[in-house]
Kinemage of the C-alpha trace (Angstrom):
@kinemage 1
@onewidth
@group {chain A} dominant
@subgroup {mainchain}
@vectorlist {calphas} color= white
{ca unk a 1} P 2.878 -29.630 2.338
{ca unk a 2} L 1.829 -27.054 -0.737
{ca unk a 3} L 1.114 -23.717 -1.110
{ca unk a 4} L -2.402 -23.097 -0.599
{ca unk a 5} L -2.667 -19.679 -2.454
{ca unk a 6} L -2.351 -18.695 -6.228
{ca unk a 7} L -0.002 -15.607 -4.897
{ca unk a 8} L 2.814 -14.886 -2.322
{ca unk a 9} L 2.222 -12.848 1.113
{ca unk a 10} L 5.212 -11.103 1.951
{ca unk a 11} L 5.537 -11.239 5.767
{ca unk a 12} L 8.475 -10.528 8.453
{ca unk a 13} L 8.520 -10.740 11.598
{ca unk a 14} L 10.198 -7.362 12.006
{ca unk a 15} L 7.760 -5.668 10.361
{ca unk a 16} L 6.072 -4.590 14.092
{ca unk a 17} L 7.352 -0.737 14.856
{ca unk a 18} L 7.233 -1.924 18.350
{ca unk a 19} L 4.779 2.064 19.403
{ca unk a 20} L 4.002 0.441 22.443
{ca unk a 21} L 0.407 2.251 23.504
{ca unk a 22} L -0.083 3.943 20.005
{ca unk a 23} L -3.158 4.786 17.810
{ca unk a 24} L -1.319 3.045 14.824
{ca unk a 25} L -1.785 -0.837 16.339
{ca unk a 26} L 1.606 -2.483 14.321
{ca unk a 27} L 1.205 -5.589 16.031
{ca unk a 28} L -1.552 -6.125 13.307
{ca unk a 29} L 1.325 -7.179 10.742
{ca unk a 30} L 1.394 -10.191 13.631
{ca unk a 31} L -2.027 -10.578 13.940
{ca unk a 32} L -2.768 -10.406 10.094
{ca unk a 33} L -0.140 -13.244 9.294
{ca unk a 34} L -1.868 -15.211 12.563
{ca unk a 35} L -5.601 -14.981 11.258
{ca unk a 36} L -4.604 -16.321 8.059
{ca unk a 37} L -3.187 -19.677 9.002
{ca unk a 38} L -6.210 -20.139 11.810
{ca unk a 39} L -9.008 -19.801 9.443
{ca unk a 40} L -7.018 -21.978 7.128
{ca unk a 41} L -7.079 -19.267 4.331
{ca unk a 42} L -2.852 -19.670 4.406
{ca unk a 43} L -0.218 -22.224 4.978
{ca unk a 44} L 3.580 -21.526 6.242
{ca unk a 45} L 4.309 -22.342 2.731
{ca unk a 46} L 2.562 -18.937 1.152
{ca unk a 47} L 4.495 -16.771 2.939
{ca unk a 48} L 8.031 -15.077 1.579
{ca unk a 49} L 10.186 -13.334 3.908
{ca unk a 50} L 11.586 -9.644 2.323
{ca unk a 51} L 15.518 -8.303 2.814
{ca unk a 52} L 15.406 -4.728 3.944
{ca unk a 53} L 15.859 -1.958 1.248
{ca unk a 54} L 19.624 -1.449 0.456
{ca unk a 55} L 20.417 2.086 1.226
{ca unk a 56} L 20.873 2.298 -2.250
{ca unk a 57} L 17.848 1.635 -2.954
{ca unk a 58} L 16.666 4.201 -0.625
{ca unk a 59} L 18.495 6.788 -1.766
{ca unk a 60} L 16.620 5.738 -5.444
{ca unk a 61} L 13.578 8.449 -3.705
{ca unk a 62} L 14.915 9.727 -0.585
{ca unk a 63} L 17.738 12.372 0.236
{ca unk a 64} L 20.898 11.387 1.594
{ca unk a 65} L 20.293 13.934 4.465
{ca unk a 66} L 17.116 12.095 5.540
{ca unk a 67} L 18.364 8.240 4.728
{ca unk a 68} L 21.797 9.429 7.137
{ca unk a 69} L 19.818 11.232 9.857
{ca unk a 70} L 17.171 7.827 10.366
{ca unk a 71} L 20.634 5.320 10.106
{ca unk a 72} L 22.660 7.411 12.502
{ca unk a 73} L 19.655 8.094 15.156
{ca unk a 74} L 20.182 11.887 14.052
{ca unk a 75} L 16.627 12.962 13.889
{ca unk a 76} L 15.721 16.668 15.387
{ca unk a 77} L 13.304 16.678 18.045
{ca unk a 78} L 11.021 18.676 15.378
{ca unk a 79} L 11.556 15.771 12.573
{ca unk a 80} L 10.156 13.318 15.517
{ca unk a 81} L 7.264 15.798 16.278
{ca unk a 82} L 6.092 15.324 12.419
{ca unk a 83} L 6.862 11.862 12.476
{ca unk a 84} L 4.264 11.376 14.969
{ca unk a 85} L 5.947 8.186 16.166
{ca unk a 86} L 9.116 7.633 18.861
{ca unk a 87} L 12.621 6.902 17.116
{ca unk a 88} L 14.197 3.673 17.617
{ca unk a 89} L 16.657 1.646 15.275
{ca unk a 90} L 13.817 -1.134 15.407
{ca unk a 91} L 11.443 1.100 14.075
{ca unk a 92} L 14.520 1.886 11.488
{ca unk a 93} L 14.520 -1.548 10.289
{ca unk a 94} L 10.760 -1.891 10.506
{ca unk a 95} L 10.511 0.852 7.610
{ca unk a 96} L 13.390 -0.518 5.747
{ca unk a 97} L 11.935 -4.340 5.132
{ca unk a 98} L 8.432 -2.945 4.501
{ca unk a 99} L 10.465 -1.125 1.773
{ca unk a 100} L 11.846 -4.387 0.993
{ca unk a 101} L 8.730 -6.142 1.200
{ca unk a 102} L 6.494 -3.819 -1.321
{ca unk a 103} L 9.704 -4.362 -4.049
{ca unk a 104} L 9.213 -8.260 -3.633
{ca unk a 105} L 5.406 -7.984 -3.658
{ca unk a 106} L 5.707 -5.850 -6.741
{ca unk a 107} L 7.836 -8.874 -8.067
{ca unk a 108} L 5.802 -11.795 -7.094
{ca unk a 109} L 3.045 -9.866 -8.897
{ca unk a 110} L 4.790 -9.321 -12.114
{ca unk a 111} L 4.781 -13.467 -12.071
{ca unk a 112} L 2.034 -14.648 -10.452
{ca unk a 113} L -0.676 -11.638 -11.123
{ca unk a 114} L -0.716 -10.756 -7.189
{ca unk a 115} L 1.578 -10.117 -4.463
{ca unk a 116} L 0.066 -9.166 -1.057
{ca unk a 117} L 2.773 -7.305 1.183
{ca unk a 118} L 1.427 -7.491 5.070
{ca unk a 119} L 2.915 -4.246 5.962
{ca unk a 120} L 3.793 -0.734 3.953
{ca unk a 121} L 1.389 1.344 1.957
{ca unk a 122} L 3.454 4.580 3.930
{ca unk a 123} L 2.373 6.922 1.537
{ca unk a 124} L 2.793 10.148 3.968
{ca unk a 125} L 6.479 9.807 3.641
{ca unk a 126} L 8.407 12.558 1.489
{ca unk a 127} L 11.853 12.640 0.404
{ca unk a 128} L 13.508 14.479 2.879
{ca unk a 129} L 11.121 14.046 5.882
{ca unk a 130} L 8.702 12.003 7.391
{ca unk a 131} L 5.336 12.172 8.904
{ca unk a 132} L 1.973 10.476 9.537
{ca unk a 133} L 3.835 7.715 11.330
{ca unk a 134} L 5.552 7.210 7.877
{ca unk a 135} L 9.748 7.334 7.606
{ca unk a 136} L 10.770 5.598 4.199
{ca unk a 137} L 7.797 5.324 1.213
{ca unk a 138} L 8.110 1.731 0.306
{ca unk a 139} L 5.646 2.130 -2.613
{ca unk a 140} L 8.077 4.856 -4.049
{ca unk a 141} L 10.828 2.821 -3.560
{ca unk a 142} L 9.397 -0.103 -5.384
{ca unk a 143} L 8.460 1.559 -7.965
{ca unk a 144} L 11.670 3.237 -8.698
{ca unk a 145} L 13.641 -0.146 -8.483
{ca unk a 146} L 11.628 -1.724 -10.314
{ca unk a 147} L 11.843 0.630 -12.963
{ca unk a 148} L 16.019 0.833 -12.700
{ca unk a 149} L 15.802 -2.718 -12.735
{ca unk a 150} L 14.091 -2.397 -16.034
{ca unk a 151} L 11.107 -4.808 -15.103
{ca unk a 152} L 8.700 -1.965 -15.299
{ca unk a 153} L 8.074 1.045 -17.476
{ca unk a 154} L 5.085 2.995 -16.778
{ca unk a 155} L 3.544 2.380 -12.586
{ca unk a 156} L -0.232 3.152 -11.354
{ca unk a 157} L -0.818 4.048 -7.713
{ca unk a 158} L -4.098 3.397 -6.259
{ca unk a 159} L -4.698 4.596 -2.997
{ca unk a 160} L -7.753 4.309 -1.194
{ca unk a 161} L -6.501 4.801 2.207
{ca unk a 162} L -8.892 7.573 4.365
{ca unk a 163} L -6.161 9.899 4.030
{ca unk a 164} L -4.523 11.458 1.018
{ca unk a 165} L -1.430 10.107 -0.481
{ca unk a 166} L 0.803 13.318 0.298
{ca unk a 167} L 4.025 11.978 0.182
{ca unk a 168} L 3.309 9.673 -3.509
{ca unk a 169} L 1.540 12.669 -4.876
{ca unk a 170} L 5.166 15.211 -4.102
{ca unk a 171} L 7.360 12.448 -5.169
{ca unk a 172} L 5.720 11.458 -8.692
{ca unk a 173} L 4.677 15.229 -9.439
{ca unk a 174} L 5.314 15.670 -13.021
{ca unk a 175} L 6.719 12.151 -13.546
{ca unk a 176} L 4.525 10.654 -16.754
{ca unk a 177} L 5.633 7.036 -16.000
{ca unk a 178} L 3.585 7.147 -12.701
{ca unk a 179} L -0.212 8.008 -12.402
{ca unk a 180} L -1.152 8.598 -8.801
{ca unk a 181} L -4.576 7.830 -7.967
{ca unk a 182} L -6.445 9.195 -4.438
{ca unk a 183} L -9.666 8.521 -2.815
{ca unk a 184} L -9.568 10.169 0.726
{ca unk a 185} L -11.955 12.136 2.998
{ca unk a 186} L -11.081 15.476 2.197
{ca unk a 187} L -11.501 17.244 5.983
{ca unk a 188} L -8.719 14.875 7.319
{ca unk a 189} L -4.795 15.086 7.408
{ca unk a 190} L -2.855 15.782 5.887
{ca unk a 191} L -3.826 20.133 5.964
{ca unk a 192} L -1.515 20.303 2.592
{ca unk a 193} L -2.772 17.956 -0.570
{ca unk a 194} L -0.534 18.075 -3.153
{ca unk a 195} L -1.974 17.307 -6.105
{ca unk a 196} L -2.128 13.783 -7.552
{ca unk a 197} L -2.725 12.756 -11.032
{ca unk a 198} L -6.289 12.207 -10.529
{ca unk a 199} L -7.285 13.647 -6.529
{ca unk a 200} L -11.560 12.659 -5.499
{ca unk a 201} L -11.766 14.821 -1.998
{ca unk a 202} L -14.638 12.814 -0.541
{ca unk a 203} L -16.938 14.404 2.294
{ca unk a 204} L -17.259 13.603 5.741
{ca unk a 205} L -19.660 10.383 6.307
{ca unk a 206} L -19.300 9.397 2.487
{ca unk a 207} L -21.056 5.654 2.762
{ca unk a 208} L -20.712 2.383 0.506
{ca unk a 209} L -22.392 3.382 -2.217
{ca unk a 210} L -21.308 6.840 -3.156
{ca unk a 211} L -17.712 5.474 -2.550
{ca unk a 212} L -17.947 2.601 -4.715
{ca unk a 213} L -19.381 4.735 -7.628
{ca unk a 214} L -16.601 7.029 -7.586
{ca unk a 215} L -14.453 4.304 -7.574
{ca unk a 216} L -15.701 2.506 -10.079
{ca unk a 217} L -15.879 5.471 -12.590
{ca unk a 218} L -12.112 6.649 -12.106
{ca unk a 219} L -10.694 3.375 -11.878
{ca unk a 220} L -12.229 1.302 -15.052
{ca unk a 221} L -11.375 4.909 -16.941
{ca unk a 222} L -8.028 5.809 -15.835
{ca unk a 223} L -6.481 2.216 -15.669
{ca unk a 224} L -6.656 1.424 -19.491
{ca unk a 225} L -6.486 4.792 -20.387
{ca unk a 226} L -2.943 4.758 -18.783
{ca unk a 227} L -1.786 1.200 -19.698
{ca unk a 228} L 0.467 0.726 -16.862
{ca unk a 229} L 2.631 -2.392 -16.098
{ca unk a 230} L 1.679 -2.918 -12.611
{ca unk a 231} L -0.111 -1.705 -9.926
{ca unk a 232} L 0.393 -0.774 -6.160
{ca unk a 233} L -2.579 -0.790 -4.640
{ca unk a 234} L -2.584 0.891 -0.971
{ca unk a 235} L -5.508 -0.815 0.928
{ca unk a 236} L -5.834 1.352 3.933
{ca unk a 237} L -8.406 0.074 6.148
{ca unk a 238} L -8.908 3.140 7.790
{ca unk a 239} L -12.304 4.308 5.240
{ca unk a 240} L -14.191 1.789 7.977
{ca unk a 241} L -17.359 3.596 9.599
{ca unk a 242} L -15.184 2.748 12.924
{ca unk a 243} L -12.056 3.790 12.501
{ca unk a 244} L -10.677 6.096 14.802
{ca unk a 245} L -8.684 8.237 12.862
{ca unk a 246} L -11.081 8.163 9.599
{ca unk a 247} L -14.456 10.248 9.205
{ca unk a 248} L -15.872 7.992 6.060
{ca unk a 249} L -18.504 5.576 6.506
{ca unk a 250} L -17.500 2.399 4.487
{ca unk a 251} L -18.846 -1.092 6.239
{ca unk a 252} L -17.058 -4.384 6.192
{ca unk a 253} L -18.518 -5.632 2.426
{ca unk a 254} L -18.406 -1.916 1.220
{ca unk a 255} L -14.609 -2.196 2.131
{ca unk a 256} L -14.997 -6.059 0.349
{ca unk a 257} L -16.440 -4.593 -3.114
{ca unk a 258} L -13.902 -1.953 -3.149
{ca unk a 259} L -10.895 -4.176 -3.035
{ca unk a 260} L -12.930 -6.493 -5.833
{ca unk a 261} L -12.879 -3.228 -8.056
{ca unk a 262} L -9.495 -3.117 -7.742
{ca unk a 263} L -8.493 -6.402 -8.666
{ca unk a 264} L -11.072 -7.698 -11.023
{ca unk a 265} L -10.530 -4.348 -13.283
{ca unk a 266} L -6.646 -4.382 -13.250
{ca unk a 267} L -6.518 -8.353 -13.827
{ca unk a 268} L -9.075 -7.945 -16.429
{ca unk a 269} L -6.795 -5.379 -18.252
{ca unk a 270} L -3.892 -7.914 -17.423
{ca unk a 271} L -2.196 -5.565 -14.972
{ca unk a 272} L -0.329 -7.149 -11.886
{ca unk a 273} L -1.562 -5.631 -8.132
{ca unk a 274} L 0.942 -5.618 -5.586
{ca unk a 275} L -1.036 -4.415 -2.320
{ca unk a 276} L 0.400 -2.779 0.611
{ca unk a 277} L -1.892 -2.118 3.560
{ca unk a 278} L -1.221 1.529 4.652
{ca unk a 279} L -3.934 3.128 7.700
{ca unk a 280} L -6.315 0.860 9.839
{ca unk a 281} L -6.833 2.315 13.455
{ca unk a 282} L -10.453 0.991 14.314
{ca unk a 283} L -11.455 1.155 17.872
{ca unk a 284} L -11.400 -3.242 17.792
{ca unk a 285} L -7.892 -3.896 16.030
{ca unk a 286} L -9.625 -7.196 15.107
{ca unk a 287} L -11.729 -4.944 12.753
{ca unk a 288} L -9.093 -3.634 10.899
{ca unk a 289} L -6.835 -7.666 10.913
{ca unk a 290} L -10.268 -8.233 9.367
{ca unk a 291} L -10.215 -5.711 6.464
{ca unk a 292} L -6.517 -6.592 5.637
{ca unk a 293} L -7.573 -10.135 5.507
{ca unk a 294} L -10.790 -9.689 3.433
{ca unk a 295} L -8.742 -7.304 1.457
{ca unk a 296} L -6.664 -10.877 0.719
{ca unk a 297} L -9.252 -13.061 0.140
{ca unk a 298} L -10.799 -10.454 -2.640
{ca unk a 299} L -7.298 -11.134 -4.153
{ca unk a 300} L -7.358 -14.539 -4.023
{ca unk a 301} L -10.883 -14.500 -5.281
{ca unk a 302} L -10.286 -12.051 -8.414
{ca unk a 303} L -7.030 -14.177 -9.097
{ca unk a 304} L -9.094 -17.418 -9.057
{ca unk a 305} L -12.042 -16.362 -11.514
{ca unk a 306} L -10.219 -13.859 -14.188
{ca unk a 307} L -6.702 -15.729 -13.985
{ca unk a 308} L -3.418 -13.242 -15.203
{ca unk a 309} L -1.640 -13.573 -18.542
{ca unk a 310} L 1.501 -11.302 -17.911
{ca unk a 311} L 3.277 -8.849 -20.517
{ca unk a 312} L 6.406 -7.642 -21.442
{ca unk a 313} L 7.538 -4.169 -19.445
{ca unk a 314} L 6.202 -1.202 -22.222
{ca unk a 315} L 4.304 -3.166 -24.187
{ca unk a 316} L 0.614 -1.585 -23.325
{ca unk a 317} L -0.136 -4.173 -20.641
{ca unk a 318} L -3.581 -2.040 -19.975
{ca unk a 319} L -4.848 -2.918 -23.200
{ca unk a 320} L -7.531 -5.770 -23.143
């Protein structure tokens, strides 16, 4: 039996933050990695299983303080308040191989053109706190080893979760070898934006087509214009007209043609995606396992008709 896909999905089993009866529905890492192989779209065979971040590799983004206090169970009762989410080592680990999962998606993209982590995308995570239900910012992490590691110069984030990327915005402030993208519904947590590269504060009810265009004109500007050597894209479900925790108004294929944006204009450039999945809290959890999976399938799709010729680290990978 072969691989069925021309990329990896990353995928543990740990990846579940066991909430229990939570708005943030983890069990959809499960479900995600379950949908696949019944519809056929995946085989066992696709599917690479991360390590967990070192703590070294933690502590590449995050302050010893905070990387101590979530090892040794230290966390005040007001750091758990702003976490939003109930301490447990599981949910420890849980962070830790997402973290661990976005730095091998980021590597299976530099080879194959696409890697497709089932988990991560916790962009609300900053480095000496957490919140939003996010502890460790796998993204940042990635990023950061991939860029000790010397694989990587120059890193683009695109994040089109509902919400705005807080935590990536703080962390890459001021940092030229990172351009931090943000499409989010600007009357929606977090209260306190800091500023990304390029910030679009969408309204409330913003539909397919208004979202699309905005998209489309950053995206196809900023990405060559920047000439990075890979991209993490975080494809939050949550802009869904159903989501319970969003106030956009994106359907199922406006959701579809945004992820094609993303891929067809970075693999057109010759830029590697790695994808993280970040929010998805509709009302059906099967609406957001679908989202994820379409989210896959435009991946699969962009990979299939524009192909990926990769580039040396620094050598203007953004340049057609």
């Amino acid at each position: 039996m072969s691989a069925k896909l021309p990329f990896r999905l990353i995928y543990h089993e740990g990846y579940d933050l066991n909430l229990g009866e939570h708005v943030f529905p983890s069990k959809k890492y499960r479900m995600i990695r379950g949908r696949m192989l019944d519809e056929g779209f995946a085989s066992d065979w696709d599917f690479d299983v991360p390590e967990a971040a070192s703590p070294e590799q933690l502590l590449l983004v995050h302050d010893p303080g905070w990387v101590q206090r979530l090892e040794r169970g230290t966390l005040t009762y007001d750091e758990i308040l702003r976490l939003e989410i109930p301490y447990s080592r599981q949910m420890v680990q849980a962070f830790k191989l997402a973290a661990g999962g976005t730095m091998l998606a980021g590597r299976r993209a530099l080879r194959d053109g696409i890697g497709y982590n089932i988990g991560g995308g916790f962009h609300h995570a900053f480095p000496g706190h957490g919140e939003g239900f996010c502890a460790i910012h796998d993204v940042a992490v990635a990023i950061r080893a991939l860029q000790q590691e010397k694989l990587v110069d120059k890193a683009l984030v695109i994040d089109l979760d509902n919400h705005h990327g807080n935590g990536t915005a703080a962390i890459f402030h001021g940092d030229k070898s990172v351009m931090t993208i943000s499409l989010h519904q600007f009357q929606n947590y977090p209260h306190e934006k800091p500023p990304s590269t390029i910030d679009v504060h969408l309204d409330d009810g913003t539909g397919d087509t208004e979202y699309l265009k905005k998209l489309s004109e950053v995206y196809r500007v900023a990405l060559p214009g920047f000439k990075p050597d890979i991209v993490f894209y975080v494809a939050g479900a949550d802009p869904y007209c159903e989501d319970q925790l969003g106030g956009l108004n994106l359907t199922l294929e406006g959701l579809k043609q945004r992820d094609s944006i993303v891929f067809e204009t970075s693999l057109t450039h010759h830029v590697p995606v790695a994808v993280t999945l970040a929010g998805g809290y509709a009302y059906n959890v099967e609406d957001t396992v679908t989202i994820h999976l379409n989210t896959a399938k435009a991946a699969a799709q962009a990979l299939t008709d524009i192909g990926y010729r990769s580039q040396p680290a620094g050598s203007g990978s953004g340049a057609a």
